[in-house]
C-alpha positions in Angstrom: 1.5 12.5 -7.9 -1.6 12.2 -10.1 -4.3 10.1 -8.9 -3.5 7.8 -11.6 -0.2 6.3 -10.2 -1.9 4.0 -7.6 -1.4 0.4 -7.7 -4.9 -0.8 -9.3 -4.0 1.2 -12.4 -0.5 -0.8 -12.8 -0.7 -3.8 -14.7 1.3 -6.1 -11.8 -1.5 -5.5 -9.7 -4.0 -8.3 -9.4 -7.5 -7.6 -7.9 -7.4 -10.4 -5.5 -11.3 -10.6 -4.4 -10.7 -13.1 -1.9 -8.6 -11.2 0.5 -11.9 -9.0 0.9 -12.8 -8.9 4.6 -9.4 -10.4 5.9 -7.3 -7.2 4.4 -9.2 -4.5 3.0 -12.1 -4.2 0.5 -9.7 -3.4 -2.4 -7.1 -5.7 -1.1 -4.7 -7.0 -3.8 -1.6 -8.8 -5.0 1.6 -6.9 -6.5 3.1 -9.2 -9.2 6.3 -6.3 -9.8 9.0 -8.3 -7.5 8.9 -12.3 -6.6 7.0 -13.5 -3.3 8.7 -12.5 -0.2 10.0 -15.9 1.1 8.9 -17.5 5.1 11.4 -18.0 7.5 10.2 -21.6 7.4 12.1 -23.7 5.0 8.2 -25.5 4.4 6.3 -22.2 4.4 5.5 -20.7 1.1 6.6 -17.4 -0.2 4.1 -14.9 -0.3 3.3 -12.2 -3.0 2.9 -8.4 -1.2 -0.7 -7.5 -0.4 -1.2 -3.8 -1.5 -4.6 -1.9 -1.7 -5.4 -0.3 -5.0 -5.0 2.7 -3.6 -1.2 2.0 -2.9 1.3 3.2 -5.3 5.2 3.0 -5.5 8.2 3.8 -7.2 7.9 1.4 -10.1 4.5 2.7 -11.6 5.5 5.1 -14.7 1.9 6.1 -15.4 1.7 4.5 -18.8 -0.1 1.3 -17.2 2.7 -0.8 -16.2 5.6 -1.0 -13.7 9.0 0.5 -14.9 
């Protein structure tokens, strides 16, 4: 894996600077699937938190998610 294919290099990966402190310094939102919904009918869904050193199968190295 290059060091390329991380999640801050993809573009469904938001820099989400208000999650510093709570997650991780680098702490982000992955925009690839739709937010993960709550067990609670009034809770809201919730997009995955990755760090932008994370990486996964949809990142084709070309900037964007497969």
């Amino acid at each position: 894996m290059s060091n390329k294919a991380s999640c801050k290099a993809c573009s469904f990966y938001e820099d989400h600077a208000a999650n510093a402190g709570t997650v991780a310094a680098d702490a982000g939102l992955c925009r690839f699937n739709p937010p993960v919904s709550q067990p609670d009918a009034n809770a809201r869904g919730l997009w995955p938190v990755v760090t932008g050193s994370d990486w996964c199968g949809h990142f084709d190295g070309n900037n964007k998610a497969a």
